[in-house]
C-alpha positions in Angstrom: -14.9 -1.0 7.1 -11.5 -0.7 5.4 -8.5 0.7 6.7 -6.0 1.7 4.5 -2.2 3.8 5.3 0.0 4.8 3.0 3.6 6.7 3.0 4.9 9.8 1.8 6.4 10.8 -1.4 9.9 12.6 -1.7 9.9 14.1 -5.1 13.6 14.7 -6.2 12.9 16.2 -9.8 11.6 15.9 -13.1 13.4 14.9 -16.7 11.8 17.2 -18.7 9.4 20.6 -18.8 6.6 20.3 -21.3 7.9 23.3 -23.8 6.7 24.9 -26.7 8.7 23.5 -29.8 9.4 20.1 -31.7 7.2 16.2 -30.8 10.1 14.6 -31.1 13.5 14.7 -30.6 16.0 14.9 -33.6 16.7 11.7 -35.3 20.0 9.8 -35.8 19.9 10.5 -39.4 18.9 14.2 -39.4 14.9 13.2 -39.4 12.2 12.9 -36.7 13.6 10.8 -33.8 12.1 9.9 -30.7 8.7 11.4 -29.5 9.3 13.9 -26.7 8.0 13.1 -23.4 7.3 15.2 -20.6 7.7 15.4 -16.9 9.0 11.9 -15.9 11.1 11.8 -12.8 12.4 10.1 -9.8 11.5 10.1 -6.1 11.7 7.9 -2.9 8.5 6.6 -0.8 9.5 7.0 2.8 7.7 5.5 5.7 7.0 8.8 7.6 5.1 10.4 8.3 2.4 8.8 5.9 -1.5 9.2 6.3 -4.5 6.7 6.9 -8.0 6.4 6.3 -10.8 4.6 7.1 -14.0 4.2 5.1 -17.1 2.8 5.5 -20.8 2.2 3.7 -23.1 4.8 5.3 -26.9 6.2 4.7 -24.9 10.0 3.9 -21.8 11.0 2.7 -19.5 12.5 5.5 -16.2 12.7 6.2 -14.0 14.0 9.4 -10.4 14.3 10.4 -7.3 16.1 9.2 -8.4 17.2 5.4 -12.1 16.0 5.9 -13.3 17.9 2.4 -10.6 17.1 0.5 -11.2 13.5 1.6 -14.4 13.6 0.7 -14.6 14.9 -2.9 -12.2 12.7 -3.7 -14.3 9.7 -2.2 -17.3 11.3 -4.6 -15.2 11.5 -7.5 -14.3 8.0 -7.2 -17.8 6.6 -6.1 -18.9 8.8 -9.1 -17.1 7.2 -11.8 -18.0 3.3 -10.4 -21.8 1.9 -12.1 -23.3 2.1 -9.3 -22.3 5.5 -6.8 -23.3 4.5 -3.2 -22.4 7.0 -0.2 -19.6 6.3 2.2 -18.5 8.3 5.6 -14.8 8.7 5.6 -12.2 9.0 8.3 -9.0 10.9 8.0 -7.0 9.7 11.0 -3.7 11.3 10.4 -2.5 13.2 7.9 0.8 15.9 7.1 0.1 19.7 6.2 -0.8 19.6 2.5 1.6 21.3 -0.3 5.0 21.0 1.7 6.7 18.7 -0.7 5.7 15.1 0.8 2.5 14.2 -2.0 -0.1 14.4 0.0 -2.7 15.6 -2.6 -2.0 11.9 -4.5 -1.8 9.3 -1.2 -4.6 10.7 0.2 -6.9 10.2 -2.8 -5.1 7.0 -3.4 -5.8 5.7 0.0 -9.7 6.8 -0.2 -9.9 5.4 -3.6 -8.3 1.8 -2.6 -10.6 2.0 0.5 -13.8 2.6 -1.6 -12.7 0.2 -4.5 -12.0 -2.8 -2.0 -15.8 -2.0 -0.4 -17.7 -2.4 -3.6 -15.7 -5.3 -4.9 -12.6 -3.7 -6.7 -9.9 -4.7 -4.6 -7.5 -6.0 -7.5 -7.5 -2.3 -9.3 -3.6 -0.9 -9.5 -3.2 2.3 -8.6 -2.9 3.3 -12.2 -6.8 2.7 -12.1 -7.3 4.2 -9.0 -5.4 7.5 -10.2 -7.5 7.9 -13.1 -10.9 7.9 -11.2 -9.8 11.0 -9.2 -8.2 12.7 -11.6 -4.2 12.3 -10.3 -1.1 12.3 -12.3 -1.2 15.6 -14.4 2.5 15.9 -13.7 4.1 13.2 -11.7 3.4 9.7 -11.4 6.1 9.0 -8.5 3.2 9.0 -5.9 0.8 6.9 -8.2 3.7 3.9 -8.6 5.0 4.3 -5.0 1.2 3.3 -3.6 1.6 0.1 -4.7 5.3 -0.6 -4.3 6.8 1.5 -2.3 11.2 2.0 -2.6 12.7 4.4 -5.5 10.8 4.8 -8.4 11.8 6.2 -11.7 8.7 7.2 -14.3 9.6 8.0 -17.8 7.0 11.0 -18.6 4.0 11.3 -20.6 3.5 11.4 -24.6 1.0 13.5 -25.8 -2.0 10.7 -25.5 -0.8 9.3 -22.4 -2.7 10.2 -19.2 -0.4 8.4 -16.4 3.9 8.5 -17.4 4.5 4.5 -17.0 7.2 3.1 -14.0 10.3 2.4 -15.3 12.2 2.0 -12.6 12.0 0.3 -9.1 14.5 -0.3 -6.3 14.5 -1.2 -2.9 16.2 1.5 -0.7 18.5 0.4 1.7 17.7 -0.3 5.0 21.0 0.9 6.5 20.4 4.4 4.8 18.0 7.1 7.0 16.5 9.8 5.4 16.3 13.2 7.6 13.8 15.5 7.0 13.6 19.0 7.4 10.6 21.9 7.1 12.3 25.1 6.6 10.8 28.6 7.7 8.6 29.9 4.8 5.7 29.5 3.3 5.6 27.7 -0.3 2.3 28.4 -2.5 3.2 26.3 -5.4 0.3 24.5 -6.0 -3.2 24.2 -7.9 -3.9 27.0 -10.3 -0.5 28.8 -9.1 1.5 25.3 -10.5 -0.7 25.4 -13.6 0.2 29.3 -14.3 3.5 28.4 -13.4 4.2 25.6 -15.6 2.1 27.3 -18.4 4.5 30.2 -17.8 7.5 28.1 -18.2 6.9 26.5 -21.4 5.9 29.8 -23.0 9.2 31.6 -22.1 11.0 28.2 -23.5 12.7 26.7 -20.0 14.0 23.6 -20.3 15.5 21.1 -17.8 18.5 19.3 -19.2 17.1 16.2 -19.7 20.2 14.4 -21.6 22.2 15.5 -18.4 19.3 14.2 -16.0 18.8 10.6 -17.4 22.4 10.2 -17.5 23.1 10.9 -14.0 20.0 8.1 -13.2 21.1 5.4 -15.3 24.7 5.7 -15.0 25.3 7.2 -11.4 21.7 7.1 -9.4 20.6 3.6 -9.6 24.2 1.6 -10.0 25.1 3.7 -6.8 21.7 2.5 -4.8 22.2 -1.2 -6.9 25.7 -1.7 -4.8 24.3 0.1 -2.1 26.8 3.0 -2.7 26.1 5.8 -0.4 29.1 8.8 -1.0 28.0 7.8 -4.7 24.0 8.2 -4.3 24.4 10.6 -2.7 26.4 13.0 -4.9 24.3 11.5 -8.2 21.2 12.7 -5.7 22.4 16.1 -4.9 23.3 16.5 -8.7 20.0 15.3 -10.1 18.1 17.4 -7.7 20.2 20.8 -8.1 20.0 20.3 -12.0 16.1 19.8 -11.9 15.8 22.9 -9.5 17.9 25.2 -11.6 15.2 24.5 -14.4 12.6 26.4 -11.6 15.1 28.7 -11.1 13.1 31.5 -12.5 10.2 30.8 -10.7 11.5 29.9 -7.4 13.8 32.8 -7.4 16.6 30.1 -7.3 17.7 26.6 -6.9 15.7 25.9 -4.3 12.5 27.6 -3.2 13.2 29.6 -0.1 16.0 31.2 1.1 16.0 29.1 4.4 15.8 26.1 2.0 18.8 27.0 0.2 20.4 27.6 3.5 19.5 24.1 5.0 20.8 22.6 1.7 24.0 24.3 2.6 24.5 23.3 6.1 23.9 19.7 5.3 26.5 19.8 2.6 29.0 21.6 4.7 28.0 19.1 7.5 29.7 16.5 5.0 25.6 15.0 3.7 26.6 14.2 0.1 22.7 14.0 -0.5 20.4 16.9 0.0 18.3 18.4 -1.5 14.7 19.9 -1.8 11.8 17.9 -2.6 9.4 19.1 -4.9 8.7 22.4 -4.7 9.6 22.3 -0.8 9.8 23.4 1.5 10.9 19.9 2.9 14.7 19.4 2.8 15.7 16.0 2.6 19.4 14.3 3.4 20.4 10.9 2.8 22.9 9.5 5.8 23.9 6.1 7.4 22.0 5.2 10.5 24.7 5.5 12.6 25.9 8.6 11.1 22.1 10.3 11.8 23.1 11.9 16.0 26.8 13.3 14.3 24.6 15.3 11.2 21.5 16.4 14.0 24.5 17.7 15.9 25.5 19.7 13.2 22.1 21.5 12.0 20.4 24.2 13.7 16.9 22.7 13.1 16.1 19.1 14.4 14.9 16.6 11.5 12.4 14.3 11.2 14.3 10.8 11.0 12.4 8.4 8.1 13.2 5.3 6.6 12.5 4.1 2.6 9.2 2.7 2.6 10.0 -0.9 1.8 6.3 -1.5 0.4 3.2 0.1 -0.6 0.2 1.1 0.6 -1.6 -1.3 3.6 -4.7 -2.4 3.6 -6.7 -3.4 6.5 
C-alpha cells in the first residue's frame, strides 16, 4: 500500500488568455517576434488543508472516501495508459469541496497517479509525467509543478504544441508569512464544460489580460519582494497581479472578482491594512498574506473567521 498527501494550490492569475489573432508577438524590427504563449501564471502551494490517498493492488477496482469516483477514474485513466493495466482499490482519506479555488481536480489525480506509479514500479516519474496520463494541465500547470516542489511557482504558458506550460520559477515562501483563507458566501460554477465555454467565449470576443503589465509586476516587484523577504512589497505586487488578471474575467465574472461577497472580503482585508488579497482562481477562496504575529489583529478585524495556512515548503509525501 502507498500513502501519498499533498497540498493545495492558491492560483493567483494567469499571463495571458489564448485569443484569436497573431502566433507571435511583433518583432523588434517590425517582423514576426516571439511566439505567443498562453495561460502561464503564478500561484503559491500552501500546506492546508491538502488531501491524501491511499492505494493498494486489489482483485476489483473500488474506491471510497471523500470524491471516491472521481478518484477512481482517474486511477483507471492512469492504470490505462501503463503496459500492463492491473486494478487497484483506492482510499480518499480527506479531501476539500472541489471547484472552490484550492486545485483540487489536479492534487487529487496527482496523488492517485504517484500512488499507482510507485505500486507498479514507476516511482521516479515527475509529475509532468504523471499529469499527462490523466489528462491535467489544459490551463494551468501551477498545481502540476507544485506536487513536486512545493513554495511559489511561476509557469511561463503553453505554445501551440506544448501540452504542459514549463516551471519557470520557484521560491521558497517565507516561513514568517501566514496565509488566511477565506470561503465567501456564494456559489461558484466555473468549471468543466462551463470553463471551456467560458474561455472559448473569451477569446472569440478578443479579451485580453495585459500580459506586458503582468510579467513586469513578477519579475520586477513579485519575486525581488519574496527574494528579500519583503512583505508590504509582495504584498502590493500580489494584490496588483491578482486584480489585473481578474479584470481580464471581468466580463464573465460580472467583475474583478467572482462574487459579490468576494469582492467584499477583498475590501475588508485591504481596509484592514492586508496589502495582499486577493481571489484565487475563480474563487470563491479569498486569500491574504500577513505576518504571523500580525494574523489575531487582521481575524479581529473580519467578519468571517479564516482558515490560517502556511506555504507548503515541499511537495507531495509519499508513504
Amino acid at each position: 500500500m502507498t500513502r501519498v498527501a499533498a497540498p493545495s494550490r492558491l492560483h493567483f492569475g494567469l499571463l495571458a488568455l489564448p485569443v484569436v489573432g497573431p502566433d507571435r508577438w511583433p518583432g523588434i524590427d517590425g517582423g514576426p517576434g516571439l511566439p505567443v504563449r498562453h495561460f502561464g501564471g503564478v500561484g503559491l502551494l500552501v500546506d492546508r488543508p491538502g488531501l491524501a490517498v491511499r492505494v493498494e493492488r486489489a482483485a476489483t477496482w473500488s474506491a471510497d472516501g471523500p470524491l471516491a469516483d472521481r478518484a477512481l477514474g482517474f486511477a483507471r485513466q492512469f492504470a490505462g495508459s501503463l503496459t500492463e493495466c492491473r486494478p487497484f482499490r483506492v482510499m480518499v482519506e480527506h479531501a476539500p469541496t472541489e471547484h472552490t479555488g484550492l486545485g483540487v481536480g489536479t492534487q487529487l489525480a496527482l496523488a492517485v497517479a504517484k500512488g499507482i506509479a510507485i505500486e507498479t514500479g514507476h516511482a521516479d516519474w515527475p509529475a509532468m509525467e504523471l499529469a499527462s496520463r490523466v489528462g491535467r494541465g489544459e490551463r494551468s500547470a501551477i498545481g502540476i509543478h507544485g506536487f513536486d516542489r512545493g513554495g511559489l511557482i511561476v509557469e511561463g504558458g503553453k505554445l501551440a504544441n506544448e501540452v504542459i506550460s514549463p516551471l519557470v520559477g520557484r521560491h521558497a515562501f517565507p516561513a514568517e508569512w501566514a496565509v488566511l483563507l477565506f470561503t465567501p458566501a456564494g456559489a461558484v460554477a466555473w468549471h468543466g464544460g462551463r470553463e471551456r465555454s467560458a474561455f472559448a467565449q473569451l477569446s472569440r470576443a478578443g479579451a485580453a489580460a495585459d500580459t506586458g503589465a503582468l510579467c513586469r509586476i513578477i519579475l520586477t516587484g513579485l519575486l525581488p519582494a519574496l527574494a528579500s523577504a519583503h512583505l508590504d512589497a509582495f504584498g502590493d505586487a500580489l494584490y496588483e497581479f491578482n486584480a489585473r488578471a481578474g479584470d481580464a474575467f471581468a466580463q464573465m465574472q460580472g467583475g474583478r472578482y467572482g462574487s459579490p461577497a468576494a469582492t467584499e472580503c477583498v475590501r475588508g482585508l485591504r481596509s484592514a491594512g492586508v496589502r495582499g488579497a486577493g481571489q484565487s482562481s475563480w474563487g470563491p477562496t479569498v486569500f491574504a498574506v500577513v505576518r504571523r504575529e500580525g494574523v489575531a489583529d487582521v481575524v479581529r478585524k473580519m467578519r468571517d473567521a479564516p482558515v490560517i495556512v502556511a506555504g507548503a515548503s515541499g511537495g507531495a509525501v509519499v508513504e
